[in-house]
C-alpha positions in Angstrom: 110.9 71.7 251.9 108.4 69.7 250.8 105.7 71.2 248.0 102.3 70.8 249.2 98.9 68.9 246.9 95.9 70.5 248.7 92.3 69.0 248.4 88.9 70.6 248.9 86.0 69.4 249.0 83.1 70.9 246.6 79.8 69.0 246.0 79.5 71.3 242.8 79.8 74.3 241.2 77.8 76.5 242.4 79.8 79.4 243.5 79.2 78.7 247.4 80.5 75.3 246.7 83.4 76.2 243.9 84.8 79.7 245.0 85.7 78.1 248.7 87.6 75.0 247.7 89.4 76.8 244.7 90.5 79.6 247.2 91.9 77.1 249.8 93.7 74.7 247.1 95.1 78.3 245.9 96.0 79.4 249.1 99.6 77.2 249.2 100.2 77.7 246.3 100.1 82.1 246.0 102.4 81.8 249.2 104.9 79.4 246.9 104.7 81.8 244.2 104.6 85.3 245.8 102.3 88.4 245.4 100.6 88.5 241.9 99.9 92.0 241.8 100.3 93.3 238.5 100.6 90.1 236.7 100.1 88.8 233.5 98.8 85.6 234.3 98.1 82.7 231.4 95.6 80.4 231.8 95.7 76.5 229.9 92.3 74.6 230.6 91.5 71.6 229.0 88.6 72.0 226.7 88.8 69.0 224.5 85.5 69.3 222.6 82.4 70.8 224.4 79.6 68.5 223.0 76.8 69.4 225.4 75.8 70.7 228.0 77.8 69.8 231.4 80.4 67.8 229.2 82.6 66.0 231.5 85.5 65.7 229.0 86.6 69.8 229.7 87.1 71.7 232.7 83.9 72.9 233.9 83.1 76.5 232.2 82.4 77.9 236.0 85.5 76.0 236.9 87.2 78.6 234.4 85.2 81.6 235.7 86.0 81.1 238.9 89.6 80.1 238.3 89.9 83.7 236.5 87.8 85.9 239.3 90.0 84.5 241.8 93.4 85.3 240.0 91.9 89.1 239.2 91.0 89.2 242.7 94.4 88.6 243.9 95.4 91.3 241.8 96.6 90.0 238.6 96.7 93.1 235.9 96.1 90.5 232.8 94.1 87.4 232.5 94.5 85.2 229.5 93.1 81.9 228.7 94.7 79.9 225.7 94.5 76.5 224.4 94.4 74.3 221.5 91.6 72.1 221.4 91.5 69.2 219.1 88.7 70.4 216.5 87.3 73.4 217.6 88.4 77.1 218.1 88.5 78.3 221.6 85.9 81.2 221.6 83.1 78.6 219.7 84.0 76.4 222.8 83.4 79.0 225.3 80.5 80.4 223.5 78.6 77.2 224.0 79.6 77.0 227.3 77.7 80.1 227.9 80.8 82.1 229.2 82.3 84.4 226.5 80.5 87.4 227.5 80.9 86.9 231.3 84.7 86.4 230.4 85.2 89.1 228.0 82.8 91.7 230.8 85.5 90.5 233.8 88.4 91.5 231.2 89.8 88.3 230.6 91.2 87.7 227.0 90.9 84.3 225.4 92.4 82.9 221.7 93.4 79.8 220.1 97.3 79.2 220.7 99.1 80.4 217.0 102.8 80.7 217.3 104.7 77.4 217.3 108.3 77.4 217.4 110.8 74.7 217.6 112.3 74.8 221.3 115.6 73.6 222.5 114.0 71.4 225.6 116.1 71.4 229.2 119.4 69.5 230.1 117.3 66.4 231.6 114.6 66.1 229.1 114.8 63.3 227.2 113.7 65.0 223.9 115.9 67.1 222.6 113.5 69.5 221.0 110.0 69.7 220.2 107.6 72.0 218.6 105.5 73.6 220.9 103.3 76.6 221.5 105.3 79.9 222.8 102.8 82.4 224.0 103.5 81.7 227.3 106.7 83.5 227.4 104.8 86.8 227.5 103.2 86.1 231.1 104.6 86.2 234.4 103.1 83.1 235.2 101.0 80.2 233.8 98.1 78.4 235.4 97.1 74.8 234.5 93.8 73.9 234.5 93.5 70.2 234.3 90.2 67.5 234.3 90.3 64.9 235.8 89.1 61.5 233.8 90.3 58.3 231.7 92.2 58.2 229.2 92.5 55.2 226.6 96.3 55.5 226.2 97.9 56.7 229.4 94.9 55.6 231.8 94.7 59.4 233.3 94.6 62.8 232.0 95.8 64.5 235.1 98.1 67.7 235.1 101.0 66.8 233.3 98.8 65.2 230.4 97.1 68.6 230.2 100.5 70.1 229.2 100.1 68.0 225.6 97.6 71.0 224.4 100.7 72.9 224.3 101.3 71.2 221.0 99.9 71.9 218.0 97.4 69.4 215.8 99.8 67.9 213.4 102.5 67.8 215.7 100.6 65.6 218.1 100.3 62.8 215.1 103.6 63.4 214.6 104.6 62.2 218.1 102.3 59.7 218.5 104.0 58.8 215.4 107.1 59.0 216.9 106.6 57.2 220.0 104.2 54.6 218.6 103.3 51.6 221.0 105.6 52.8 223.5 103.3 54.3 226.4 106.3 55.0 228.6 108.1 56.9 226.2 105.1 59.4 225.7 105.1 60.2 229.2 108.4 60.6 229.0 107.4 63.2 226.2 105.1 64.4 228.5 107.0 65.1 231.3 110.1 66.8 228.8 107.1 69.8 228.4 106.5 70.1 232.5 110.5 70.5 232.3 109.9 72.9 229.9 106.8 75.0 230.4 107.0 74.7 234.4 103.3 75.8 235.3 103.1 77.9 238.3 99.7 76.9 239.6 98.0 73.3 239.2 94.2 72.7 239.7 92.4 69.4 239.1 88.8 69.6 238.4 87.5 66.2 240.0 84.1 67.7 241.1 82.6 65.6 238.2 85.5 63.6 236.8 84.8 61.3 233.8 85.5 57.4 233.9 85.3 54.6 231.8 85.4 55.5 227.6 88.0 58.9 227.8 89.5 61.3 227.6 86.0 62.2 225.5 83.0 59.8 225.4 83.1 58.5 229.2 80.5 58.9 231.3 80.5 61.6 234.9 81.4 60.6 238.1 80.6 62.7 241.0 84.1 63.0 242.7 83.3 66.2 244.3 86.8 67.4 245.0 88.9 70.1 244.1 92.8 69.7 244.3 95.9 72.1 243.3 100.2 72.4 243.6 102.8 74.4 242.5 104.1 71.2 241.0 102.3 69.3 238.2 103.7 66.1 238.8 103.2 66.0 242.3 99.7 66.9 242.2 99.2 63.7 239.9 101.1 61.4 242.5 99.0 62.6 245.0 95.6 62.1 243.3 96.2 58.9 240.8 96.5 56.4 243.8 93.1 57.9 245.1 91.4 57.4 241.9 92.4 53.5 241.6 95.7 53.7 239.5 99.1 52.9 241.4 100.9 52.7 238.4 100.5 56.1 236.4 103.2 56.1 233.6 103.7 59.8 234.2 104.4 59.2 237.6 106.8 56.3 237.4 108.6 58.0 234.8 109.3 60.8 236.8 110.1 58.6 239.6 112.5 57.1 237.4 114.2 60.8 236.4 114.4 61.8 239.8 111.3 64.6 238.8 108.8 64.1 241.2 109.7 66.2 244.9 109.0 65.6 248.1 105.5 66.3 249.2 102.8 66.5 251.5 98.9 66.5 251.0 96.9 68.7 253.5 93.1 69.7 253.1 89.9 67.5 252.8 91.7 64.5 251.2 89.1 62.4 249.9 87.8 58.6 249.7 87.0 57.8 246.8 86.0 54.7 244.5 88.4 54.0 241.6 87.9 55.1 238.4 86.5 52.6 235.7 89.1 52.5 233.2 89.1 51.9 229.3 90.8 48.7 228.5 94.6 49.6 228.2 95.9 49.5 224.7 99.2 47.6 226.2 98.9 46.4 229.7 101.6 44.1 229.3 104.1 46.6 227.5 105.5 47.8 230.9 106.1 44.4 232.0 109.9 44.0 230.8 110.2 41.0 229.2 113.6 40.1 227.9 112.9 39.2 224.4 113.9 40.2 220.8 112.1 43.0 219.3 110.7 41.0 216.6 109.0 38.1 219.2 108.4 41.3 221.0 106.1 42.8 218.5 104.8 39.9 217.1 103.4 39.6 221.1 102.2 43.0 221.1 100.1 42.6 218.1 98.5 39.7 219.4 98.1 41.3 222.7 97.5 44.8 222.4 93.8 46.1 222.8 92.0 46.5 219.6 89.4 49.6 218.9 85.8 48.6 218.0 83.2 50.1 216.0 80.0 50.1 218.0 77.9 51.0 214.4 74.9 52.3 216.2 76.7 55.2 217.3 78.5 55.9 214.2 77.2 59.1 212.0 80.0 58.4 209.2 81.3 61.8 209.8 85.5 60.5 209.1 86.7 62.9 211.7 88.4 59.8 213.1 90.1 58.5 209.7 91.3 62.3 209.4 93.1 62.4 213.0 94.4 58.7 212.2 97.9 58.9 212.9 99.5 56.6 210.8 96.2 56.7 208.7 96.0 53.1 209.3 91.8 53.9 209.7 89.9 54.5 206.8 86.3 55.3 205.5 84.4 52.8 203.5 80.4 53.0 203.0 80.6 55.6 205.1 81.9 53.6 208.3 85.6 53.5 209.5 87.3 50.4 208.9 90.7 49.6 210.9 93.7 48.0 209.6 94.9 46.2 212.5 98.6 45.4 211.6 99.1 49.5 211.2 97.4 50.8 213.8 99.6 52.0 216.5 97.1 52.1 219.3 97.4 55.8 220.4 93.7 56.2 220.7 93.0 59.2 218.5 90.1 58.0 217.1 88.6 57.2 220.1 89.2 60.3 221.9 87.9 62.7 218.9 84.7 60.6 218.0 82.0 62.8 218.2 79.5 59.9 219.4 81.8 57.5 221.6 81.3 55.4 218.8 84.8 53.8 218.9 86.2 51.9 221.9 89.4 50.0 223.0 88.6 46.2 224.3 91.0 43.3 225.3 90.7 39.8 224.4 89.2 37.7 227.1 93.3 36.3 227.6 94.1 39.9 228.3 90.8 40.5 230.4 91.5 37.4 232.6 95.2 38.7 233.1 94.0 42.1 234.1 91.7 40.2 236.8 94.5 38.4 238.5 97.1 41.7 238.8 93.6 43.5 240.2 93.6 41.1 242.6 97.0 40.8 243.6 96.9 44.8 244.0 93.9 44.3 246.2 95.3 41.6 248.3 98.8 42.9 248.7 96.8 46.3 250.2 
């Protein structure tokens, strides 16, 4: 049988809009899943950093609300929302989003996740083990709450991404350590924790998606849909494509593993213009060429997108030299100053940058190559 990606459409999210659209994407899904009644059910949004008001880097806070009224409603005896956001605790987040109290009045718990333990990873995973947040053992079933916007390393932050905030802080630098300039092997990372976690429910939250400088200093997008599965990876095959991106590493990697189902998308599937992306930090990584590693690498660091300082922006603050990786970024007369020949391109300064002050651009050889495979996509339909 093949697992179904349902769309909605909802202009906002105002509950006449949002409570519709969530209860029909949830619809296939509860009959997947079975009765919830008496539950504990665990909910994972993505709140990266809320940095004012209507941020379109998290999922929207009535997004969450609405998400948590519908899974009491259905008759769920626990609600729990947990996550792990880069900087911030959880209940400062939801504070400032002006939902704590509402949360805490419907019953619904929320914490930071705080017991990590090394996991052996399933049979096809192609990690071993990894480190990873365990809470969600204690609940009948987990819910992923996903955003939908850019991301300056793997183009997309979709549902599988999502599952990365199952990690802890200095375990992510560890495997962006790990993996280095190797995109593909990230999502394969990435797709080893859908093996293991499994969520239960998928939503995307593309009512205001975010394009161009993500996953958190792009700007909003009215996409004005609402989409959901019971399976992660087929709810981002379903949705990429519409968004502009063919060629979603998490995608083709599963398609490589045999991990992505059979499916079918029902519901108010919509048009919509593609998303304008970062510039990649290795669009010709995936490309295959047969050479030796060192000609290899030498090629990458001639090719690979650099990050730039726009100074204006910049307070000084160092948050990005702290969540540097390979610490290849550091602080000098209070601006950050990047050593190019270290830097392994995994875009953690630009995604925790308070300001958007640090982008990801391609040389104009690299921008004129991107051109031509843009229009080749375009003319080959």
């Amino acid at each position: 049988m093949k697992v179904k990606v349902s769309f909605a459409r909802a202009a906002d999210y105002t509950p006449e809009n949002l409570r519709p659209a969530l209860e029909r994407v949830f619809a296939a899904q509860a009959a997947a899943y079975g009765s919830l009644e008496g539950k504990k059910v665990m909910l994972k949004p993505n709140l990266l950093a809320w940095k004012h008001e209507n941020d379109p880097a998290c999922v929207h806070p009535r997004f969450i609300v609405e998400t948590a009224a519908l899974f009491l409603r259905a008759g769920a005896a626990r609600v729990c929302l947990l996550e792990n956001p880069a900087v911030r605790q959880v209940p400062a987040i939801l504070e400032d989003m002006g939902i704590a109290q509402e949360l805490k009045a419907m019953g619904v718990e929320f914490a930071n996740f705080a017991d990590y333990r090394q996991r052996t990873l399933p049979g096809n995973a192609v990690f071993k083990t990894a480190e990873t947040a365990v809470e969600h053992l204690d609940f009948d079933c987990v819910v992923n709450l996903a955003k939908v916007k850019t991301h300056g390393m793997m183009t997309l932050t979709l549902a599988v991404k999502n599952l990365f905030g199952f990690v802890s802080g200095s375990e992510r630098l560890a495997w962006h350590l790990k993996v280095r300039r190797d995109f593909a092997l990230f999502a394969d990372f990435l797709l080893d924790l859908y093996l293991d976690i499994r969520p239960d429910f998928n939503f995307l939250d593309g009512i205001t998606a975010m394009e161009g400088n993500g996953p958190g200093s792009g700007t909003p997008v009215a996409c004005c849909f609402v989409a959901g599965s019971c399976d992660a990876a087929a709810l981002d095959a379903a949705v990429a494509p519409l968004l502009g991106v063919r060629d979603l590493l998490t995608v083709t990697r599963a398609e490589a593993r045999g991990l992505l189902p059979e499916y079918v998308c029902e519901g108010d599937i919509p048009r919509l213009q593609p998303l304008k992306r970062p510039d990649p930090p290795a669009p010709l990584s995936q490309w295959g060429l047969p050479l030796p590693t060192g000609i290899r690498e030498i090629m990458r660091d001639r090719l690979l997108a650099r990050p730039f300082l726009d100074k204006e922006k910049c307070i000084g603050c160092g948050l990005c030299a702290r969540m540097c990786p390979p610490q290849s970024l550091k602080i000098r007369e209070g601006k950050p100053v990047f050593k190019l020949d270290e830097c392994i391109r995994c875009c953690c300064c630009q995604e925790h940058c308070p300001k958007g002050a640090i982008r990801f651009r391609n040389n104009l050889f690299l921008r004129g190559i991107e051109k031509l495979r843009s229009l080749i996509s375009l003319l080959a339909g």
